[in-house]
Structure formats: structure tokens, C-alpha cells
N, C-alpha and C positions, 0 to 999 in steps of 0.2 A: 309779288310786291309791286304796287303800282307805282310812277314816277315821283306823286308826290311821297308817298311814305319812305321810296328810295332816297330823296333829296333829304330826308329830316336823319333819317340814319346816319348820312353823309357828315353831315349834320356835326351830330352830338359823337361820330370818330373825330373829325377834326378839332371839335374841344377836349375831347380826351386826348389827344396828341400835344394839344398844346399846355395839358396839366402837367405830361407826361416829361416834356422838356423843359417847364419851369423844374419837377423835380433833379431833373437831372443837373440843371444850371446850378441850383441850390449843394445839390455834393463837390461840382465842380469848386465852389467857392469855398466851402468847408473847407478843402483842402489848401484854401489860399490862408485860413485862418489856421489850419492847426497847424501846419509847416510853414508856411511862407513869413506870414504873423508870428508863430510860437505863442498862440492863446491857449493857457490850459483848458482844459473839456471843461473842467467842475465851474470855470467860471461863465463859458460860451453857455454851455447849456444849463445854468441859471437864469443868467441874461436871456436865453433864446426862448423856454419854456413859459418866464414868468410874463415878459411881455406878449408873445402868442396868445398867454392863458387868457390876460386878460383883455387885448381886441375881440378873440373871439367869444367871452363873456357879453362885453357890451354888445357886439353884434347880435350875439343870441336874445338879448336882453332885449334889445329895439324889436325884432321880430317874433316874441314870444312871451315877453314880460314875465311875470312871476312865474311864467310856466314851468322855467327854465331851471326851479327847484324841485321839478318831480321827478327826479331824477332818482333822489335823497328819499321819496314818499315808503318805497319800500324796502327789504330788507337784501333782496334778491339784484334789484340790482342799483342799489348802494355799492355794493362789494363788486359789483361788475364794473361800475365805473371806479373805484378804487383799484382793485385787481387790475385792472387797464390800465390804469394811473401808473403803479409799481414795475408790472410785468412784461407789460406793453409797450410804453411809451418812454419809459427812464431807462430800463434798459438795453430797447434799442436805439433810443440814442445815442447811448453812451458809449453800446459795442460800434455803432457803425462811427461815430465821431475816432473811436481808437484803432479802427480799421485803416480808414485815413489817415491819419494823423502815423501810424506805423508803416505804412505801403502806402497806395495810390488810391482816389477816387473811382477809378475805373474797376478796382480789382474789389475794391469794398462795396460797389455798388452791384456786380455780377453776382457775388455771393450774398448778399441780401435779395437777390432775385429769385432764388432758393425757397422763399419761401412758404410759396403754394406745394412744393415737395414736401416740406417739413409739415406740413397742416395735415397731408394725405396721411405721413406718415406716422405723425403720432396718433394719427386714428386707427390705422395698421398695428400699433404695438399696442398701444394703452386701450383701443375700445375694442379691440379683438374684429376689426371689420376687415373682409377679404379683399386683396386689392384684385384692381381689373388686371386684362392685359395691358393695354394702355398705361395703367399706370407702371408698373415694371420697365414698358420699352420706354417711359418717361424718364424714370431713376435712371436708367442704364447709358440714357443718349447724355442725362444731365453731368452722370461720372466721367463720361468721357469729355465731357465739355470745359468742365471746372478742372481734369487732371490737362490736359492741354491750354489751359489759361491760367495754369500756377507753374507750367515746369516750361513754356515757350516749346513744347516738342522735344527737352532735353528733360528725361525721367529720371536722370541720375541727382538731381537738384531741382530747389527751389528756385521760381523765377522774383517771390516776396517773400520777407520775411515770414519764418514760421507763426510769432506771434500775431501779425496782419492775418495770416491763413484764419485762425483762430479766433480774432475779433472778428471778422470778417460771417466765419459759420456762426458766432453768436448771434450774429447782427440778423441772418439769416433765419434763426430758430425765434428771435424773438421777437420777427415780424410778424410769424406766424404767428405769436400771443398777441402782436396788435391789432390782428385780424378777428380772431375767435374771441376772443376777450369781452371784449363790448358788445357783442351782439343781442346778452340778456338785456341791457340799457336802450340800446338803439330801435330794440321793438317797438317800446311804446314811447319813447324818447327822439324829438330831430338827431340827425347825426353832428350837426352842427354843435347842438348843445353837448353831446357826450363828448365829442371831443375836444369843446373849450373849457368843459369841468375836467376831463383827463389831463389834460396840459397847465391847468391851472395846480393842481394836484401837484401834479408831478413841480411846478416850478416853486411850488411852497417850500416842499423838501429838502430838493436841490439845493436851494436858498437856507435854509437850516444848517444846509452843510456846509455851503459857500457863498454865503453873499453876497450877488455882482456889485454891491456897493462897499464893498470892505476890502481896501487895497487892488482899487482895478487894475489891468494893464492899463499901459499907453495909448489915451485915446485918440486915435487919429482918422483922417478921412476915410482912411480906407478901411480902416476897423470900424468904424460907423457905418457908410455905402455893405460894407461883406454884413455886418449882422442883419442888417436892414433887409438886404438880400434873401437872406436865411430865411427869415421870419416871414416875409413877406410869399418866395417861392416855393420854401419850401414847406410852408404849412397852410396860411390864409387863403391867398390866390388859386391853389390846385386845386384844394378841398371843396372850394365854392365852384370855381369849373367844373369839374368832376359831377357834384352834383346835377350842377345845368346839364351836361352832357348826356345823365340818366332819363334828361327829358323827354329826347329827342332818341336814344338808340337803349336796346336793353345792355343790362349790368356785364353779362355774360361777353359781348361786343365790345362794350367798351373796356371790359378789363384787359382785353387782347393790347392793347395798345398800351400796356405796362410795358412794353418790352421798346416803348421810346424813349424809356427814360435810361438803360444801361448805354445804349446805340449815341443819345448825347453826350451822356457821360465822357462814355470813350471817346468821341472826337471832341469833344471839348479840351480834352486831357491834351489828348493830340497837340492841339495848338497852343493852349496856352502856359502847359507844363512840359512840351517838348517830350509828353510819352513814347515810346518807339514800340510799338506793335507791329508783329512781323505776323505772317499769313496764318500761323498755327494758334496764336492768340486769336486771331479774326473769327478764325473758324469752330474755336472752343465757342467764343463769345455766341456766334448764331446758331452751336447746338443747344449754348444752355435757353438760349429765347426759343427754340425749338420744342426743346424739351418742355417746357410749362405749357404751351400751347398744346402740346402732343396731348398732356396732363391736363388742362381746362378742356378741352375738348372730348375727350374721352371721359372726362367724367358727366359732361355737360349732354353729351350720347346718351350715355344709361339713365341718366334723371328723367331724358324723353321718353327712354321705352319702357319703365316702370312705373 
């Protein structure tokens, strides 16, 4: 690799690092709203969905105009972006918003980082594909990571509550559906657009259920600054970085730097929630970013030699 190709690498890591700490900024805040706040979910992620859906509609609209209904043209992935909508995106909202909102950002954030495990893995049980080695010494480093960042090094107890454990692995599993989901839509579809018709979707619903306009909380600066926050880092801003990012380094490279958004998390948590992480949390924590690495890399290995 010559300096300049080195320097563009350089490049499109350091905007995926900096997607990666908007998202993490963005759970940090979450948690300022389901606990600090006491905003219920059903109405946050109404509010959060429906306006996402549609900045990133208009956006899509300004850069692709009527395009931005082929989405809808056929039958195939209509249902990709609906399925995405349902599976995807309302679901893991909703588990990692009750992750939070029951335990802490930090803990709902490690186990939604789970997710590349869970993607391997339902290919493992439902497609019947063999896993590697690599993938096994993945699961195995991941289990010892997540049991030492749920019991603090004391195995005879929980260090979160059981129901956070459990939002928490939903949150996790249903990453994985927001990953594989859209992929039928995103082929011949921007990503941009699949994902402001997924969120629009998804914020229609929500709104069916609970609409942010019918008996809101208490609107105040800081409930306005935190959604604003939300929407802005944790879906607009990264998503369009992210992309820029694919410019300049491949997908495989930049997804490495997933593992900047738990790393914020947690010291976010640190300082502005007075989390107390002691050494054995620390070290779960950079098995489990270990482990997905061990996992993208190993599986990124065999694609080369096949």
C-alpha cells in the first residue's frame, strides 16, 4: 500500500471512529431519558422514529427524487424493507431502549454488540453452515466476556438486573435482523433510502400505538436537547459518516471500529452516571470487542481463500 492510499485508509478509520462515538454519545443520552427523564419508550421512540423517518425521507428525496419509491417496485424487497421495518428496527429499539432504561447504557450497549455472533449463529443452526475455528474461539472468548461483565467476577450473582440481561440479549439478536434484513432492498436500493423508508415505517406504527402527540411528557430543554441528540447521533449523522467513510477504506476496515461505540459508552457512563467499573468489567468488556474481531476476521480470512 503506497502513502497515498495509506493516508485515505487513515482516512475513512477516523470517520468511522467518529460515527462510532456519535453512537455511543447517542445511548449515553438514552439513558439520560429513560431514567433520569422517566420518558416512557412507546412515546420516545415514536417521537424518535417518526421524525428520523422523515429527515431522512427528504434527504433521500433531494438526492434521488422519485427514485426513492423503488423500493416498493417489487415484491421481494417490499417485504425486505417492511420485514426490516418490523424486525429490525422496532424491535431493537425497543429491546435496547428497555435494556437501558432497566440497567445501564454501558451494559445494554456490550450486549447489543453481540450481534455479529448472533448473525454467525443463526446461520449455524437454521442454514445448517459449518462454523470455522475462529468462529467457536469467538463464542467462547465472547461467553467469557459478557459472564464477567454481568456478575463483576462474583458468579454467584447478577451484577444487572435479570430483566436488563434479557432486554439487553434481545437487543442483541435483533441487531442481527437489522443487519441481514435489508440487504434484499439495499442491493438495488441507496442505503440511505432503505433506511429512511425502514424508520419511517417503523415510526407510523409506533405512532398507531402511541402518538407522540397525544398526552406528551413534560416538555423541557432538556427533553428537547436529549431527543434532538438521539435522532441526530444516533441515526442521521453516523449513517451519512459511515457511508463517507466506505469512501476512503473498505467495509471489512471500517466495521472494525464498531467497537468505538461500547469503549464510549462506557466511559461516558463513567462520568456522567458515576458508573463504577472495576478491572473484571474492564476486561469482559475488551474480550467481548475481541471476540467480534477474532469473528470478522476470521470469517473475512476464509472469504479470501475461497
Amino acid at each position: 500500500m503506497n502513502k497515498a492510499s495509506s493516508h485515505l485508509v487513515m482516512k475513512g478509520i477516523i470517520w468511522a471512529a467518529v460515527a462510532s462515538v456519535m453512537w455511543g454519545i447517542s445511548g449515553t443520552v438514552l439513558q439520560l431519558i429513560s431514567q433520569d427523564l422517566a420518558i416512557p419508550a412507546t412515546w420516545m421512540l415514536s417521537m424518535r422514529t417518526f421524525a428520523a423517518g422523515v429527515i431522512l425521507l427528504v434527504i433521500s428525496a433531494c438526492l434521488y427524487g422519485k427514485k426513492i419509491f423503488n423500493v416498493f417496485k417489487t415484491k421481494a424487497t417490499a417485504l425486505s424493507v417492511i420485514s426490516y421495518a418490523l424486525f429490525g428496527l422496532m424491535a431493537n429499539l425497543l429491546t435496547f431502549y428497555y435494556a437501558i432504561q432497566t440497567g445501564n447504557a454501558s451494559a445494554a450497549t456490550i450486549l447489543q454488540y453481540l450481534s455479529p455472533l448472533f448473525i454467525v449463529l443463526g446461520g449455524i443452526v437454521f442454514m445448517r453452515r459449518r462454523p470455522f475455528r475462529s468462529d467457536i474461539v469467538a463464542f467462547v472468548v465472547a461467553l467469557i466476556g459478557v459472564a464477567l461483565c454481568i456478575t463483576r467476577g462474583n458468579f454467584t450473582q447478577l451484577a444487572l438486573p435479570l430483566v436488563s440481561l434479557l432486554w439487553g440479549l434481545g437487543s442483541g439478536i435483533t441487531a442481527a435482523f437489522y443487519v441481514v434484513l435489508p440487504q434484499r432492498a439495499a442491493k438495488d436500493n441507496p442505503p440511505i433510502v432503505v433506511l429512511g423508508w425502514g424508520t419511517m415505517i417503523a415510526g407510523v406504527l409506533f405512532n398507531l400505538y402511541r402518538p407522540f402527540w397525544v398526552n406528551p411528557p413534560h416538555i423541557s430543554t432538556t427533553l428537547v436537547a436529549s431527543v434532538a441528540t438521539v435522532v441526530l447521533f444516533g441515526t442521521i449523522l453516523p449513517f451519512g459518516i459511515l457511508l463517507h467513510a466506505t469512501r476512503y477504506a473498505p467495509s471489512d476496515v471500517v466495521s472494525i471500529m464498531d467497537a468505538v461505540q461500547p469503549i464510549t459508552t462506557s466511559l461516558l457512563s463513567v462520568i456522567f452516571f458515576h458508573l463504577q467499573l472495576n478491572w473484571v468489567e474492564i476486561v469482559g468488556i475488551i474480550l467481548v470487542i475481541v471476540a467480534v474481531y477474532i469473528l470478522q476476521n476470521g470469517r473475512r480470512r476464509h472469504a479470501m481463500e475461497s
